[in-house]
py3Dmol code that shows the C-alpha trace and the ligand (Angstrom):
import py3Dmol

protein = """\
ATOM      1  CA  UNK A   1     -17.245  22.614 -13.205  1.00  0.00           C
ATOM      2  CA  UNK A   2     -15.074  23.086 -10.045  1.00  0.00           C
ATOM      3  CA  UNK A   3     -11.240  22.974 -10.581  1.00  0.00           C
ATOM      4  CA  UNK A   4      -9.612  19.803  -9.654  1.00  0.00           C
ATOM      5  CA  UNK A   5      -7.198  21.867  -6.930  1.00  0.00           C
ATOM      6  CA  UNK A   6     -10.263  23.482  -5.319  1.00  0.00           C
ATOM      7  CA  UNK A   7     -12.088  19.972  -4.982  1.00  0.00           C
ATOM      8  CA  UNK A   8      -9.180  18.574  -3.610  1.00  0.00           C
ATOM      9  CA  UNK A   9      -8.551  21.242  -1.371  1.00  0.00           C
ATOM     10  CA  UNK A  10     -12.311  21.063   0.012  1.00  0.00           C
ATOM     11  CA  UNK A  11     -12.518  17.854   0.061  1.00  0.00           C
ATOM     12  CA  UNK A  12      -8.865  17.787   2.835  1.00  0.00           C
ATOM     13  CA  UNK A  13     -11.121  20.213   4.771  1.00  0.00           C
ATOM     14  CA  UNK A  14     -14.124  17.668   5.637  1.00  0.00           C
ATOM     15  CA  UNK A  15     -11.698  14.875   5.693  1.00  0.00           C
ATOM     16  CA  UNK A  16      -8.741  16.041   8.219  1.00  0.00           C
ATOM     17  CA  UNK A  17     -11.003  16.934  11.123  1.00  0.00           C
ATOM     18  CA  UNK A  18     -12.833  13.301  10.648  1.00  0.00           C
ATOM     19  CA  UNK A  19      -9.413  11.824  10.676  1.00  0.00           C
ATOM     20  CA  UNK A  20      -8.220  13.349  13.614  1.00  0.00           C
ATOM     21  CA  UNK A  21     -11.639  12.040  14.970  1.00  0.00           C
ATOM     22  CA  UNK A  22     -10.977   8.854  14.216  1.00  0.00           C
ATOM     23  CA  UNK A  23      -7.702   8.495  15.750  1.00  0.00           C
ATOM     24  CA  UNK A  24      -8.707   9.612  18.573  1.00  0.00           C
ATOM     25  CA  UNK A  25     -11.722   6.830  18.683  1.00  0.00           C
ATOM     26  CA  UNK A  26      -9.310   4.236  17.560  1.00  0.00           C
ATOM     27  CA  UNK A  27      -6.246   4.668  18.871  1.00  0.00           C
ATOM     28  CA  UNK A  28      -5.766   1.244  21.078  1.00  0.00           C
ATOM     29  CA  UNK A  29      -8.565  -0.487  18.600  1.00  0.00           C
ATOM     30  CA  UNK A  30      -7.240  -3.529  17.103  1.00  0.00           C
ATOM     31  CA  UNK A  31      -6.523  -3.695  13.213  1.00  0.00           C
ATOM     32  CA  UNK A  32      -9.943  -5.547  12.457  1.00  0.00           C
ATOM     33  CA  UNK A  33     -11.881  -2.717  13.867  1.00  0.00           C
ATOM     34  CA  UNK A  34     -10.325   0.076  12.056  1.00  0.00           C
ATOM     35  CA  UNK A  35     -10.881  -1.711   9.004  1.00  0.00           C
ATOM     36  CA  UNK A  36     -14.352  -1.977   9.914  1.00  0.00           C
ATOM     37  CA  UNK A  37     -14.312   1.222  10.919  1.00  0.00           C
ATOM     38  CA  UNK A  38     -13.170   2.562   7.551  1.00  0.00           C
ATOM     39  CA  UNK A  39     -15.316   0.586   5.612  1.00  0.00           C
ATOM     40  CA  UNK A  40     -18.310   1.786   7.133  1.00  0.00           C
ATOM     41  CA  UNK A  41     -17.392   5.344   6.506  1.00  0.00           C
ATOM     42  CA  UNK A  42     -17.232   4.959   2.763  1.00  0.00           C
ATOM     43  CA  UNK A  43     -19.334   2.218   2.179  1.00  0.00           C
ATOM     44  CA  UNK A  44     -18.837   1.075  -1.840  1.00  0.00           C
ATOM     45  CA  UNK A  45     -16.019   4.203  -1.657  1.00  0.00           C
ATOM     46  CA  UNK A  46     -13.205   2.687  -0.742  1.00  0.00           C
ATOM     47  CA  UNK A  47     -10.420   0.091  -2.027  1.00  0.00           C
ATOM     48  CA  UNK A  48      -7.551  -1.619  -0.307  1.00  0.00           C
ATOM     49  CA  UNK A  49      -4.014  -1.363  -2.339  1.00  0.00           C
ATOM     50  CA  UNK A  50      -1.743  -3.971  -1.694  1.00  0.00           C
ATOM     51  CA  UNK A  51       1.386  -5.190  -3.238  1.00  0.00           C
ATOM     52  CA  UNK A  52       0.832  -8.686  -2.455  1.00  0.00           C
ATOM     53  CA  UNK A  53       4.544  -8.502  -0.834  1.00  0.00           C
ATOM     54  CA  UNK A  54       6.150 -10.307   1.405  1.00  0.00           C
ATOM     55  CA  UNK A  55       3.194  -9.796   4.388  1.00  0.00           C
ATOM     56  CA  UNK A  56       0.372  -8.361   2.497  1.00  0.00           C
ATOM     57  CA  UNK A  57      -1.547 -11.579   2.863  1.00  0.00           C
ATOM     58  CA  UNK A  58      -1.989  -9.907   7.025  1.00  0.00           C
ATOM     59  CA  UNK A  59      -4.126  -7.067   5.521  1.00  0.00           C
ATOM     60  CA  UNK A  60      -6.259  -9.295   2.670  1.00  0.00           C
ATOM     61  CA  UNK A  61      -6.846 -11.544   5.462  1.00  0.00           C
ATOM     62  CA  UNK A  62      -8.450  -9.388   7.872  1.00  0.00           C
ATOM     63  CA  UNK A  63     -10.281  -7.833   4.942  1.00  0.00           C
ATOM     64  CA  UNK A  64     -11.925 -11.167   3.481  1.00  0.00           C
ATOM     65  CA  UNK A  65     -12.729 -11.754   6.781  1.00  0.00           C
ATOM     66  CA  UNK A  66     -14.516  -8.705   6.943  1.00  0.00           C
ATOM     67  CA  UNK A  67     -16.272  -8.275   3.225  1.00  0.00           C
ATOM     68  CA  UNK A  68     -14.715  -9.983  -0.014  1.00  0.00           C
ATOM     69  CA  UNK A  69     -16.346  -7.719  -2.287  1.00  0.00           C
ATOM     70  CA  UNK A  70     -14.182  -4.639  -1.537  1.00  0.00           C
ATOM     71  CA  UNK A  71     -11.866  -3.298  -4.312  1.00  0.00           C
ATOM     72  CA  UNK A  72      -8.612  -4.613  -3.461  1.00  0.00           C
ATOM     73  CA  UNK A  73      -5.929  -2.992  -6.155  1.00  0.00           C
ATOM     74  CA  UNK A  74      -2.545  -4.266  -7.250  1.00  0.00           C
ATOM     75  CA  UNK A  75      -0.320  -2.473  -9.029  1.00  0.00           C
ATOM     76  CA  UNK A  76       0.888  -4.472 -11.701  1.00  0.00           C
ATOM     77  CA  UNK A  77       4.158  -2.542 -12.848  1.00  0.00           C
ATOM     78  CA  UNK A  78       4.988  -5.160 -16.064  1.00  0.00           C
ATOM     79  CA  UNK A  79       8.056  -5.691 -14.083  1.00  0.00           C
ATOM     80  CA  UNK A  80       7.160  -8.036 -11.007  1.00  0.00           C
ATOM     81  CA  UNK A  81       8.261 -11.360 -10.583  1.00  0.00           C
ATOM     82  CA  UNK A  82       6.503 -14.204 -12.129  1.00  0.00           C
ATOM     83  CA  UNK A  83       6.001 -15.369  -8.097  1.00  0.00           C
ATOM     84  CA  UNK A  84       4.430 -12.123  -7.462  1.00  0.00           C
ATOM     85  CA  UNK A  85       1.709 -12.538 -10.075  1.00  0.00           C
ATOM     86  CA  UNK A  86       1.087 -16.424  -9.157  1.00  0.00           C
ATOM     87  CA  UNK A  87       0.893 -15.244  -5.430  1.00  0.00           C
ATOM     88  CA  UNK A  88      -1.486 -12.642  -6.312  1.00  0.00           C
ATOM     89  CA  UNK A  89      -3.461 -15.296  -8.404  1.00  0.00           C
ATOM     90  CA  UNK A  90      -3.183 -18.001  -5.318  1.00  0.00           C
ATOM     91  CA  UNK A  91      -3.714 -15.519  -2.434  1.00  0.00           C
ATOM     92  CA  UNK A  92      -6.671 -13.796  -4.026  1.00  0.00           C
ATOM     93  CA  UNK A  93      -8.219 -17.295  -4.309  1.00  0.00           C
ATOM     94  CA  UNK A  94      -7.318 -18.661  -0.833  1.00  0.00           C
ATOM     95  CA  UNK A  95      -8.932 -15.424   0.875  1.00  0.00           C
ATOM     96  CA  UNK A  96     -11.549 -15.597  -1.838  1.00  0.00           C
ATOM     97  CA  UNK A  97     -11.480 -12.073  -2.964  1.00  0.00           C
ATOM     98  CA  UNK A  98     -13.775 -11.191  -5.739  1.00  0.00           C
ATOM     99  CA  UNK A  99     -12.573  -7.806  -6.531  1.00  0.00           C
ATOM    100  CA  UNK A 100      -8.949  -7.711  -7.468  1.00  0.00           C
ATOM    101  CA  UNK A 101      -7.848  -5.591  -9.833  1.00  0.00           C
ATOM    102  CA  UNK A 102      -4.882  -5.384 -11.736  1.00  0.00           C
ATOM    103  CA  UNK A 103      -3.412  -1.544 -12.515  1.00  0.00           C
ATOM    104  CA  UNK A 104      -1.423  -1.791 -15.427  1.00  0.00           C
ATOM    105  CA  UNK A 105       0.836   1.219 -17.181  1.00  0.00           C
ATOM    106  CA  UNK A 106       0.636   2.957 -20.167  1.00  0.00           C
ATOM    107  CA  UNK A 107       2.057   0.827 -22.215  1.00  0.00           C
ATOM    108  CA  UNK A 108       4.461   3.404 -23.904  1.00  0.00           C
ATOM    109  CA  UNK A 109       6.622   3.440 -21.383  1.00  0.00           C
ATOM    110  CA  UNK A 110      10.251   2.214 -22.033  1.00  0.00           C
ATOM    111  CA  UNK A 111      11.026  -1.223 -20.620  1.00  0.00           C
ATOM    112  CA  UNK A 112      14.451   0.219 -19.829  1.00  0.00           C
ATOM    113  CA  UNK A 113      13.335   3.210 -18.009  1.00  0.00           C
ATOM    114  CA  UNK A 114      14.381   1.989 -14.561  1.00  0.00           C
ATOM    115  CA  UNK A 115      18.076   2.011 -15.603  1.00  0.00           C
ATOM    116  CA  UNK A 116      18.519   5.177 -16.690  1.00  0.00           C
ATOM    117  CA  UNK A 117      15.596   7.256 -14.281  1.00  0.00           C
ATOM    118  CA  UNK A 118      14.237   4.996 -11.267  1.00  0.00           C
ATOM    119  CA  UNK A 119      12.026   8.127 -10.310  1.00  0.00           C
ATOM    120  CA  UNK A 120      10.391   8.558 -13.785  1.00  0.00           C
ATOM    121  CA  UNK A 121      10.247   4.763 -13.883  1.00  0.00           C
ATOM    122  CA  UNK A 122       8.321   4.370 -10.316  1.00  0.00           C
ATOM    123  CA  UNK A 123       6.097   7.613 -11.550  1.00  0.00           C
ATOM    124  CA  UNK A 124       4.954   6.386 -14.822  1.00  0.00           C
ATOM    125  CA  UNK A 125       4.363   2.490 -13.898  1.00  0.00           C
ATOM    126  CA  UNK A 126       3.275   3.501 -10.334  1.00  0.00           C
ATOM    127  CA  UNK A 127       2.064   6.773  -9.432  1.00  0.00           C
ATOM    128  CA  UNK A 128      -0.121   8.049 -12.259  1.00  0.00           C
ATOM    129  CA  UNK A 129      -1.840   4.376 -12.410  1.00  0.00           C
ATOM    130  CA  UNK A 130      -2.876   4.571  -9.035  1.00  0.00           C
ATOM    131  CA  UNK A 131      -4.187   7.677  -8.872  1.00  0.00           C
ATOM    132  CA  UNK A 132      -6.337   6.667 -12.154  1.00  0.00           C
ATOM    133  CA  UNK A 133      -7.589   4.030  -9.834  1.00  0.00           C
ATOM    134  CA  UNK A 134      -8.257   5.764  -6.694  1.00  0.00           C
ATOM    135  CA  UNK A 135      -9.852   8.917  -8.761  1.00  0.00           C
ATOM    136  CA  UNK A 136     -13.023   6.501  -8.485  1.00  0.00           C
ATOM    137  CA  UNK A 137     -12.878   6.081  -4.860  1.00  0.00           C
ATOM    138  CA  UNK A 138     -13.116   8.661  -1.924  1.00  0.00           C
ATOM    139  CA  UNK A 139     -10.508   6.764   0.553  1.00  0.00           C
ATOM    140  CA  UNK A 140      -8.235   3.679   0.549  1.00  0.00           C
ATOM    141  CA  UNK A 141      -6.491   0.908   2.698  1.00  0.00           C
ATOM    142  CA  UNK A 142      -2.854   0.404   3.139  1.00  0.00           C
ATOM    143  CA  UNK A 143      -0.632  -2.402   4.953  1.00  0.00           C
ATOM    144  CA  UNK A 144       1.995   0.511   5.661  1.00  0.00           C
ATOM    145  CA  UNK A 145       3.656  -0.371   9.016  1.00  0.00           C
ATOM    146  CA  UNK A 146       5.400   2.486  11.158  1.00  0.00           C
ATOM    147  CA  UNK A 147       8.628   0.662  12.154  1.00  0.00           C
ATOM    148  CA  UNK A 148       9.322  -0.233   7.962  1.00  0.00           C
ATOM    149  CA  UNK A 149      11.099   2.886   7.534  1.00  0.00           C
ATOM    150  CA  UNK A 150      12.254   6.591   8.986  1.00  0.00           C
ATOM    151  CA  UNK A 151       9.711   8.702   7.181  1.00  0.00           C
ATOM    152  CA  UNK A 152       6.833   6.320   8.608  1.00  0.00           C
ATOM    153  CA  UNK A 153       7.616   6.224  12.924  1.00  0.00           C
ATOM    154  CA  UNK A 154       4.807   9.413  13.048  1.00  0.00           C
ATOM    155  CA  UNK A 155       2.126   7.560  10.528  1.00  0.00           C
ATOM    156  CA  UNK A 156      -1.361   7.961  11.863  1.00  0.00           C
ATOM    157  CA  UNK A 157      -3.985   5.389  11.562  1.00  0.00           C
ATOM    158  CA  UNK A 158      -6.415   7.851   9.565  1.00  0.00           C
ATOM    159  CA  UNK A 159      -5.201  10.337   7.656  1.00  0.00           C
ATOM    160  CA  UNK A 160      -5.811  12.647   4.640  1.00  0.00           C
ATOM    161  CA  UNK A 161      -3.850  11.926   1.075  1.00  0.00           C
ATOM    162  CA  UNK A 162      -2.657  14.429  -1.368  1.00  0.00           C
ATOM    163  CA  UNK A 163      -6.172  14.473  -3.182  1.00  0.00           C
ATOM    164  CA  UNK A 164      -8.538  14.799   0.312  1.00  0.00           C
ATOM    165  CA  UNK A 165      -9.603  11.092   0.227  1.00  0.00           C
ATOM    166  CA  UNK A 166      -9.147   9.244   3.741  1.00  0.00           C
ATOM    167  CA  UNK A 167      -6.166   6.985   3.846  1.00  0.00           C
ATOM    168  CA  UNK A 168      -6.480   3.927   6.594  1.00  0.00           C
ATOM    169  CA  UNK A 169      -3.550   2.706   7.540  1.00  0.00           C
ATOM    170  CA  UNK A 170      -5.018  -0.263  10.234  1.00  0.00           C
ATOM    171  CA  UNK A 171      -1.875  -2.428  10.551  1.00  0.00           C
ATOM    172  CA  UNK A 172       0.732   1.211  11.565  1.00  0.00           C
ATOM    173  CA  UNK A 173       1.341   0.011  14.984  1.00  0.00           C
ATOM    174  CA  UNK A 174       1.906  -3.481  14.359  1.00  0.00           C
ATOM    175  CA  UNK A 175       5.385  -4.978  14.402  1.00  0.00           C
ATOM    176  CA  UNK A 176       7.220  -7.632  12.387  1.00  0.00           C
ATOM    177  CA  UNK A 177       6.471 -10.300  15.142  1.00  0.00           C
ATOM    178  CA  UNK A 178       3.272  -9.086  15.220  1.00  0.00           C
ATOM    179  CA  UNK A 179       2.755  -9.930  11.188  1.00  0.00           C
ATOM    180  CA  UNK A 180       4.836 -12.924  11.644  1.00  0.00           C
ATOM    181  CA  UNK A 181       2.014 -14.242  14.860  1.00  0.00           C
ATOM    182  CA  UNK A 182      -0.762 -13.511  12.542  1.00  0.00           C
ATOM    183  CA  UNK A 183       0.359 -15.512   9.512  1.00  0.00           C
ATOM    184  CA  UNK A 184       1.324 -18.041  11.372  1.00  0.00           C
ATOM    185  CA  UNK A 185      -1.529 -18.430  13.247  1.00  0.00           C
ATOM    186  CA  UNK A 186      -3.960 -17.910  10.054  1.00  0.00           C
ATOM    187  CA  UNK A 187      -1.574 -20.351   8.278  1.00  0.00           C
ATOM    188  CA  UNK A 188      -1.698 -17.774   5.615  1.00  0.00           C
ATOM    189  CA  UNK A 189       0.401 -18.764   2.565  1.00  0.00           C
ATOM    190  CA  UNK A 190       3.719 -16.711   2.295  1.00  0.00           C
ATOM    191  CA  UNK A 191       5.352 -15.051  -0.959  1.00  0.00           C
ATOM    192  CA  UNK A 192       7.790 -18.036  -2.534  1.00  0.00           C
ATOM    193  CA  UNK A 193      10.629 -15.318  -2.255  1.00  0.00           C
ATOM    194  CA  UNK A 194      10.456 -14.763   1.322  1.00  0.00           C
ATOM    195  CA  UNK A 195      12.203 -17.845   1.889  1.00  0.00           C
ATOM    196  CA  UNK A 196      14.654 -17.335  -0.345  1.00  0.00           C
ATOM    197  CA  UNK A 197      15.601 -14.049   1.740  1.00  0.00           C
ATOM    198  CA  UNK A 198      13.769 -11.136   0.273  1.00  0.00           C
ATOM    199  CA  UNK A 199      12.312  -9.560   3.099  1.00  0.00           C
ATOM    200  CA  UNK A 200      10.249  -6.507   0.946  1.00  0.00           C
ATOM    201  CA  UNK A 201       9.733  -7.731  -2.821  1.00  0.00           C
ATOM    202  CA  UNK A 202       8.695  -5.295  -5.163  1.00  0.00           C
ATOM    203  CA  UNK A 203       9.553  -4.878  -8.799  1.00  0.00           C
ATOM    204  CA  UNK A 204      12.137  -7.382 -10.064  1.00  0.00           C
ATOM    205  CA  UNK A 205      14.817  -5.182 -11.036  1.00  0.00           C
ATOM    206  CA  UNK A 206      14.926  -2.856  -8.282  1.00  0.00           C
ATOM    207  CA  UNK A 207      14.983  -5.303  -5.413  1.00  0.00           C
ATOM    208  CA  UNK A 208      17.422  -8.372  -4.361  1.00  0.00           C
ATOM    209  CA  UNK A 209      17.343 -10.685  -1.064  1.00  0.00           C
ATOM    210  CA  UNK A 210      18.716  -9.057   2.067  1.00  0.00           C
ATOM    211  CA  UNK A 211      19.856 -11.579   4.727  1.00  0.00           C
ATOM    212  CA  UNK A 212      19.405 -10.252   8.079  1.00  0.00           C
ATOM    213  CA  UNK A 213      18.820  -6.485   7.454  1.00  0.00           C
ATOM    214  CA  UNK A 214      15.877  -4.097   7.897  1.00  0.00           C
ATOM    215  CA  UNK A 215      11.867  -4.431   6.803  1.00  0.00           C
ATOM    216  CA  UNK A 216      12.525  -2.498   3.165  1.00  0.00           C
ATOM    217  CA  UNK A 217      16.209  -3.222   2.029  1.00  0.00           C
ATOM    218  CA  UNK A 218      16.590  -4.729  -0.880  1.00  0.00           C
ATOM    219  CA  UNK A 219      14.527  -2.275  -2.257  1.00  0.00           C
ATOM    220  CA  UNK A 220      16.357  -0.002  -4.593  1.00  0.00           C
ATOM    221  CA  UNK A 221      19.576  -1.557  -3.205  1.00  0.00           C
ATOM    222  CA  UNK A 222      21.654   0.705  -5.302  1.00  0.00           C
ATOM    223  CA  UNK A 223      20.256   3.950  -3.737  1.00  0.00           C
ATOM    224  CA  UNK A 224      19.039   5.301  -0.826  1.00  0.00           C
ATOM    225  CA  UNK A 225      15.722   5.298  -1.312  1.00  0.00           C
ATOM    226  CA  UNK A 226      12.901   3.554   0.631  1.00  0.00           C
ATOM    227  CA  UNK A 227       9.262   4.720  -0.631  1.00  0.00           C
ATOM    228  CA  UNK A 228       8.423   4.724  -4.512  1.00  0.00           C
ATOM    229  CA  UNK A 229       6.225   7.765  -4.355  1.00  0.00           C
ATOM    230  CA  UNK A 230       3.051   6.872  -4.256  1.00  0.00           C
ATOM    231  CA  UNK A 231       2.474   8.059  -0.943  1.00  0.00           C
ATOM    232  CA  UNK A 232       1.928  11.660  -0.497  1.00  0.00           C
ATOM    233  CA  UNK A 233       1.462  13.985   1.559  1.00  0.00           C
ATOM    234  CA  UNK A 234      -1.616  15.841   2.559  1.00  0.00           C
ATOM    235  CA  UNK A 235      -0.210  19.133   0.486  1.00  0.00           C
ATOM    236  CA  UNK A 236       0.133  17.259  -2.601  1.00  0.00           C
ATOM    237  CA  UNK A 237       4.173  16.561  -2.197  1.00  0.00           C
ATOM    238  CA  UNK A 238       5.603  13.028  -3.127  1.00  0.00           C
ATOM    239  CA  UNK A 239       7.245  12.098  -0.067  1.00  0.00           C
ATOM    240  CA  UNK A 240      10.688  10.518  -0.615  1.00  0.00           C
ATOM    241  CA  UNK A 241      12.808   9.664   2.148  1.00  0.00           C
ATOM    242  CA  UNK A 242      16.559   9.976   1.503  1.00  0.00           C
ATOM    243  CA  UNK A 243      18.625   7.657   4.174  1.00  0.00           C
ATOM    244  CA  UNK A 244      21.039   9.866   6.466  1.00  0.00           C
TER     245      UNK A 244
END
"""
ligand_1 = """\
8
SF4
S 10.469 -0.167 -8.632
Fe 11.949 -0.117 -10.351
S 10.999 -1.155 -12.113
Fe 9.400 -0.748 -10.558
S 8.449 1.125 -11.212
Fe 10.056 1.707 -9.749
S 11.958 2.039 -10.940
Fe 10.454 0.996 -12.255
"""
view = py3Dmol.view(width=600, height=400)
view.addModel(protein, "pdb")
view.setStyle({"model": 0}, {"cartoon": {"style": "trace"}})
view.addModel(ligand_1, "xyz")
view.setStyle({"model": 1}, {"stick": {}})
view.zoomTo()
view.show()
């Protein structure tokens, strides 16, 4: 059997090149095409991971419109807010997606983990879930958008993870009025807690409202961090991004 670091390793070889390819084809391609795009290079090997945040529903939309049957996955941390998991529920049924799937953590982990180690926290209920997931699949889908924070200005549209798999990324050039145009004029149904002024919701304890600042405060509001790890890059490094 071949090691695990050798079939990662090969497998980055095959996929960089074909990423760089397909930036090049689809650099000025609108977000629907990527997808497209991406779907038809993995066909049945590929899953879109979404938060079902405050504009995931721009991302689910273009992808029910699309195919409903793809593997969207959520990751269901056992500490989201009750909104987040009716949104998911309402969403999923609006956009009529068949294949949402919940990732849940072992269930071993401390409850009060995320007050004394947010890292270990966001690696146990986070991380190592999703990777379980995605061992099954040979790319995914993200919403990421390149102005949400520092560490993401230089994010490509195609691109190579940690473990070789492609990683789309088909909304990276758009721009909050951009997301705000397309929901609007979808009439896509927004996350209750955007209105009450959380502009990036993820788990409950780690994020509050944030009146009139940038796309991810609120998020870890008691630290300067921005990402959660589970985005890596293509060497296998967590990348963290600690504000200046
Ligand atoms: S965001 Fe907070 S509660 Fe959620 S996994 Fe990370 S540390 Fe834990």
């Amino acid at each position: 059997m071949q090691p695990l670091r050798e079939l990662n390793v090969s497998r980055a070889q095959a996929v960089v090149p074909e990423a760089a390819r397909l930036n090049e084809r689809f650099a000025q391609a609108p977000a629907d095409e990527i997808l497209r795009a991406a779907l038809s290079a993995l066909p049945g090997r590929i899953a879109l991971v979404s938060s079902f945040g405050a504009d995931s529903a721009v991302l689910l939309h273009l992808l029910a419109q699309i195919d409903r049957d793809v593997p969207v996955l959520m990751l269901e941390t056992q500490m989201l807010f009750a909104e987040t998991l009716q949104y998911q529920r309402d969403l999923s049924a609006h956009l009529g997606l068949r294949d949402v799937r919940l990732l849940v953590p072992d269930p071993d982990v401390p409850d009060d983990l995320h007050r004394r180690d947010t890292k270990a926290c966001c690696q146990l209920r986070k991380v190592a879930p999703l990777e379980c997931a995605l061992a099954e699949f040979d790319g995914s889908i993200t919403g990421r958008k390149r102005f949400q924070t520092g560490q993401r200005t230089q994010m490509p549209l195609f691109e190579a993870d940690h473990a070789g798999r492609l990683r789309v990324n088909p909304l990276a050039s758009w721009s909050a009025q951009d997301l705000s145009d397309h929901l609007r004029a979808h009439d896509l149904p927004r996350h209750p807690l955007v209105a009450q002024g959380y502009p990036s919701i993820g788990c409950a304890p780690c994020t509050q409202p944030a009146f009139g600042e940038d796309a991810r405060a609120g998020r870890w509001a008691d630290e300067s961090r921005e990402e959660c790890g589970i985005h890596f890059a293509p060497d296998g490094r967590i990348i963290r991004r600690k504000a200046g």
